[in-house]
N, C-alpha and C positions, 0 to 999 in steps of 0.2 A: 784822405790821409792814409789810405792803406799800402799794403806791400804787397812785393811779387815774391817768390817765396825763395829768392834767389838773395834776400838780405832781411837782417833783421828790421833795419829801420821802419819809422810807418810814417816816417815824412816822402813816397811816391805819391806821385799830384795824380789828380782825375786826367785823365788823356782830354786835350782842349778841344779834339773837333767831338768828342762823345757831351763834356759840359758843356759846347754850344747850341750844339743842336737840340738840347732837351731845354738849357736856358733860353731857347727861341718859343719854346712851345710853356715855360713853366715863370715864364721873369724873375727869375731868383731872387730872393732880400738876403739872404742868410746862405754862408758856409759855416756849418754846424759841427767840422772836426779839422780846422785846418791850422796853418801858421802863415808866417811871414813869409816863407818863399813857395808856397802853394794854394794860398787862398784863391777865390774864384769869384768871390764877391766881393762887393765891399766894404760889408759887414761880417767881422769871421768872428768865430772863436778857438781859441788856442788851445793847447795841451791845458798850459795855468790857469785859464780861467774856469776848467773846470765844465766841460759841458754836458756833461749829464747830470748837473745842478743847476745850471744857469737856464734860462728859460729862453725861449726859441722865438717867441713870438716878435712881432714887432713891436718896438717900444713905447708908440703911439698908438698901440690898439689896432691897428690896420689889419687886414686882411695878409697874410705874409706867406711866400712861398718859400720853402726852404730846403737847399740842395745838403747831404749829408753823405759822404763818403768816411764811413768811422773808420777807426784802425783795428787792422785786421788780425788779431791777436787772440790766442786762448786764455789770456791769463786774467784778471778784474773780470770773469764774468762772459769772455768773450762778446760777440756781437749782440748778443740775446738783450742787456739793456738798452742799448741801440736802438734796438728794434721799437724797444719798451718807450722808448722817449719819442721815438717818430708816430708811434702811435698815439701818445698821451697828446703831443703837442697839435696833431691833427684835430681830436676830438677835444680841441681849442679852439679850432678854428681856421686853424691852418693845413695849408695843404704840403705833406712833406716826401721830398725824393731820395731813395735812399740807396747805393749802390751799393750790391753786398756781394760775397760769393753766394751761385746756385743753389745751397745745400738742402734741398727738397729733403734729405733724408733724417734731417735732422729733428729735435724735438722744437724748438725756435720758431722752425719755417712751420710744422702741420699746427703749432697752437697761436702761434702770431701774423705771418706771415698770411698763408692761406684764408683764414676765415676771417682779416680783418682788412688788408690790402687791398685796395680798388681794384689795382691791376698791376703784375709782373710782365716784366718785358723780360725774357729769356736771350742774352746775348748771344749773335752767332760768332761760334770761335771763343776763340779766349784774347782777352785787350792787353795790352802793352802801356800799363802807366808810366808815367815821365820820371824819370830817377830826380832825385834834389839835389841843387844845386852843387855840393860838395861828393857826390856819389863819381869813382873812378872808373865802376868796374861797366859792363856791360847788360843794356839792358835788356830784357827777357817777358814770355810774355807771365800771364797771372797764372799763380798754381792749380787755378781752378777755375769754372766758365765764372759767370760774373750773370748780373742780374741788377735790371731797375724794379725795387718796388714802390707804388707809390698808395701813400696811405692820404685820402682825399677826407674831409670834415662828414660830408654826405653817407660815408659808409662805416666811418669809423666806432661807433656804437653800438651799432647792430650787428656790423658786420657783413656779408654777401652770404645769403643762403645757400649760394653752392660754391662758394668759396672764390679767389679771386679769378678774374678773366687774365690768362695767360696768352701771350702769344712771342713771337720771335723777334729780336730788333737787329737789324744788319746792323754793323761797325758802319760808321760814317766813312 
């Protein structure tokens, strides 16, 4: 649900061949920031219902993998509870994917990000989310690289003693 920096909206979808190929390797249950015309699963939650209250998991207790592109914004806090919720919901049990911008230099990424993330995939380039459906103007790529992290149950506690394993992820 984030934006390129070319509008305010944060209804830009995840670019589909980037959520397939990681929903090939991750089997989604849960879009964790989306709406009606850019969900990815088929279980979402919406702006209304509030999802950094609602809870992540699956309803039956299962095992749940959960894709979460938030919206990309400075204002409630920016990304940082985001982050706070993909960690919380992991060290539930779940395994959650989270696609953010890069921002290594921030305080967010060195005290959440880094020492609690399984593993960052560092985009190469910068991605080109899908404008929504009602969007006229032209679409452009992100204001900034973009970045998978993924916060796995197994490290989420402890943490990774040298912090998360980075590497590079071609655009599909």
């Amino acid at each position: 649900m984030s934006f390129p920096n070319t509008s305010v909206s944060e209804r830009w979808a995840t670019p589909r061949d980037l959520f397939d190929r990681l929903d090939a390797e991750f089997r989604f249950t849960l879009d964790a920031a989306a709406d009606a015309s850019n969900h990815k699963c088929e279980r979402w939650i919406g702006q209304e219902e509030d999802a950094l209250a609602t809870a992540w998991a699956c309803p039956d207790g299962s095992r749940s993998a959960v894709w979460c592109n938030p919206p990309y914004r400075k204002s409630g806090g920016g990304i940082r509870p985001w982050m706070l919720k993909g960690l919380e919901t992991s060290r539930d049990g779940s395994v959650v994917v989270m696609l953010i911008y890069a921002r290594t230099d921030t305080k967010a990424w060195s005290e959440i990000v880094h020492p609690y993330a399984d593993e960052v995939r560092l985009i190469a380039g910068r991605l080109k989310f899908e404008p929504p459906p009602d969007y006229t103007g032209t679409a452009t790529t992100a204001g900034a690289p973009s970045a998978v992290i993924i916060f796995r149950p197994e490290t989420a506690w402890m943490g990774r003693p040298s912090g998360a394993q980075y590497r590079i992820m071609e655009q599909p």
